[in-house]
Biotite code that builds the C-alpha atoms (Angstrom):
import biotite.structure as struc

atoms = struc.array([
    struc.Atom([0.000, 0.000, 0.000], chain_id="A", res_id=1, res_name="UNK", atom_name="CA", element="C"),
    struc.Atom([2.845, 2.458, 0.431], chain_id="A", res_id=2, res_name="UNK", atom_name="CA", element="C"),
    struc.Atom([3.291, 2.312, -2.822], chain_id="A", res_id=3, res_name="UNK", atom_name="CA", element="C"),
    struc.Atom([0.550, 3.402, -4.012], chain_id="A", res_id=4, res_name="UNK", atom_name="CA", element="C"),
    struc.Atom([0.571, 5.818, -1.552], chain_id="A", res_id=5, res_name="UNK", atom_name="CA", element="C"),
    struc.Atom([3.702, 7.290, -3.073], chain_id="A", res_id=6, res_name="UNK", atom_name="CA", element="C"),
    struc.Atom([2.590, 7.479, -6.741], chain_id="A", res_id=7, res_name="UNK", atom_name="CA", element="C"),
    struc.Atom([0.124, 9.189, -5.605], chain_id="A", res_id=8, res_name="UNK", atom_name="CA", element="C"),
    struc.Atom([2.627, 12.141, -3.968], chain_id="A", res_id=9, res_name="UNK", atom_name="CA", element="C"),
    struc.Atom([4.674, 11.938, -6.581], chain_id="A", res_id=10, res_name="UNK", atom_name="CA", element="C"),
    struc.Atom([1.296, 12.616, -9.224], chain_id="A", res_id=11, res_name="UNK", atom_name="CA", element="C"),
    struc.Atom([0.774, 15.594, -6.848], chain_id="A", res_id=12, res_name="UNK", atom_name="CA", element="C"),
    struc.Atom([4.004, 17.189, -6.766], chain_id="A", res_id=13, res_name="UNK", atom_name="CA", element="C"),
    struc.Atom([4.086, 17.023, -10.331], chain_id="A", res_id=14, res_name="UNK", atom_name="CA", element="C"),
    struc.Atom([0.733, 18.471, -11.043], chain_id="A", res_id=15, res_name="UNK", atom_name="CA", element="C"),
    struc.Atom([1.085, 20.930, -8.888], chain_id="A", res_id=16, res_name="UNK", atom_name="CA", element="C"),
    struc.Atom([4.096, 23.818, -10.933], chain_id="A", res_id=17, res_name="UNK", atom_name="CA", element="C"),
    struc.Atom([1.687, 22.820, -13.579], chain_id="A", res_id=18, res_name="UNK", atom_name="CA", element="C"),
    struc.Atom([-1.667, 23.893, -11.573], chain_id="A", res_id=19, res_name="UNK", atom_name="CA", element="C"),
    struc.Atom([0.371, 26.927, -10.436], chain_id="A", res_id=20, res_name="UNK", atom_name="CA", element="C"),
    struc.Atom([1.372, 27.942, -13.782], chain_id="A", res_id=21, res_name="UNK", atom_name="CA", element="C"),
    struc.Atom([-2.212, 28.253, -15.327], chain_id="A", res_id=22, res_name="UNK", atom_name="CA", element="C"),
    struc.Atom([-3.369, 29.490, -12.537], chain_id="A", res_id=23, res_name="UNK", atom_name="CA", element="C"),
    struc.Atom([-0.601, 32.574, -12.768], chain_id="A", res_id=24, res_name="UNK", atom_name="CA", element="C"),
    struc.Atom([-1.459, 32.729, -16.493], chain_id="A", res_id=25, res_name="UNK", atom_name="CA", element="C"),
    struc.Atom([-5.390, 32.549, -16.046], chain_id="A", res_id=26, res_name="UNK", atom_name="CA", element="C"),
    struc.Atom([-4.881, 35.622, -13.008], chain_id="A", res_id=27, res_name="UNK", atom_name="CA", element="C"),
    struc.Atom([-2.573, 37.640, -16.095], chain_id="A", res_id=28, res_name="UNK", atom_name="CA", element="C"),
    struc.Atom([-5.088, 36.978, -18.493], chain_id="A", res_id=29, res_name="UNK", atom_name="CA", element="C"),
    struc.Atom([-8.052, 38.191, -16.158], chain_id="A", res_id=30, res_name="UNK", atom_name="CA", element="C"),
    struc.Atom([-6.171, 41.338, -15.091], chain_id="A", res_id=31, res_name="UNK", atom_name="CA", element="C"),
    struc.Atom([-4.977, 42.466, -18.653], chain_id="A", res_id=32, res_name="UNK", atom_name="CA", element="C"),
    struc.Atom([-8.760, 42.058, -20.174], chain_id="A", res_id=33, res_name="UNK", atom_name="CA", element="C"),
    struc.Atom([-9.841, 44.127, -17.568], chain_id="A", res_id=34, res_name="UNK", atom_name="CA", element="C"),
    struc.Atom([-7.490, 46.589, -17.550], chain_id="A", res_id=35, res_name="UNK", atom_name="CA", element="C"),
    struc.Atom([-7.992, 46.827, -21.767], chain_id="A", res_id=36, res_name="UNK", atom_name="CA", element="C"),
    struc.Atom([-11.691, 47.288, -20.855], chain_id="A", res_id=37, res_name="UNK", atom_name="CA", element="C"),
    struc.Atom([-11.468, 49.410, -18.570], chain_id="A", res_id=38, res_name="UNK", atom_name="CA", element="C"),
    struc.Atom([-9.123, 51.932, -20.685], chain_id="A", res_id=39, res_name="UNK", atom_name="CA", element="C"),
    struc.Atom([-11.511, 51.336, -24.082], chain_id="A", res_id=40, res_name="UNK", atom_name="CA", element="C"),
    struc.Atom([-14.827, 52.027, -21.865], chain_id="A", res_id=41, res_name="UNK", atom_name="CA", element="C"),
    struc.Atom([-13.052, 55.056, -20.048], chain_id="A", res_id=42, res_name="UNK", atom_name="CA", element="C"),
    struc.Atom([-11.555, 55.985, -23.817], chain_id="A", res_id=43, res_name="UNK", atom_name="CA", element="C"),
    struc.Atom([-15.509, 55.772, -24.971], chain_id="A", res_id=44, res_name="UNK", atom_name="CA", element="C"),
    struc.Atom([-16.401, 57.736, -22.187], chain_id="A", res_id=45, res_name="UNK", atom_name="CA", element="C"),
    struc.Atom([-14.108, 60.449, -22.858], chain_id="A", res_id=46, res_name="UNK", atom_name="CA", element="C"),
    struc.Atom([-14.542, 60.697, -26.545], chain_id="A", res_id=47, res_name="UNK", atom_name="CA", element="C"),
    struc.Atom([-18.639, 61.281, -25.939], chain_id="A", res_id=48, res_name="UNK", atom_name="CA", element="C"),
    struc.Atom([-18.357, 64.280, -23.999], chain_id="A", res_id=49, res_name="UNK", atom_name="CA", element="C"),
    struc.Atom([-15.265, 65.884, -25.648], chain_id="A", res_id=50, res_name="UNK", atom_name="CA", element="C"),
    struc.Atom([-17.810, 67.584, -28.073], chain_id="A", res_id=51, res_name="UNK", atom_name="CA", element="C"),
    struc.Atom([-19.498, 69.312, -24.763], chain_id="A", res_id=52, res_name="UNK", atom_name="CA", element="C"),
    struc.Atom([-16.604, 70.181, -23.545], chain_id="A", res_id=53, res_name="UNK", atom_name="CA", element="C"),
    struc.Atom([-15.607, 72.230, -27.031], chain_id="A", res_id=54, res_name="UNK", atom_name="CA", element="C"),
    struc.Atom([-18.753, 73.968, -27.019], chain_id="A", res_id=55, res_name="UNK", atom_name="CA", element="C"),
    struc.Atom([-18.658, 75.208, -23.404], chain_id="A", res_id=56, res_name="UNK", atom_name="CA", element="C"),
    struc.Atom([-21.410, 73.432, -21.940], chain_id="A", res_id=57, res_name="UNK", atom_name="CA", element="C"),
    struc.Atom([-19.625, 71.447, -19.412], chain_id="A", res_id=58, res_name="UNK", atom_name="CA", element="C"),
])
């Protein structure tokens, strides 16, 4: 039974740089889309009211 019991560790300790790795890329991945939205919808933003702000109403 030991044995077993050690493949088992030894799956884990492999999987686990792996598990760490995607997760670091997934967390990248997350934080870069948002940060791209966030600078097109604030870019959007912007652009709409520049026209009020030329004309003096704002």
């Amino acid at each position: 039974m030991d044995h077993g019991s050690a493949k088992m560790q030894e799956k884990v300790k492999t999987a686990f740089p792996i598990i760490s790795l995607l997760l670091t890329i997934a967390a990248l991945a997350v934080t870069s889309a948002y940060v791209l939205y966030k600078y097109t919808s604030d870019r959007s933003y912007r652009k709409k009211w520049r026209d009020y702000d030329d004309c003096g109403l704002a």
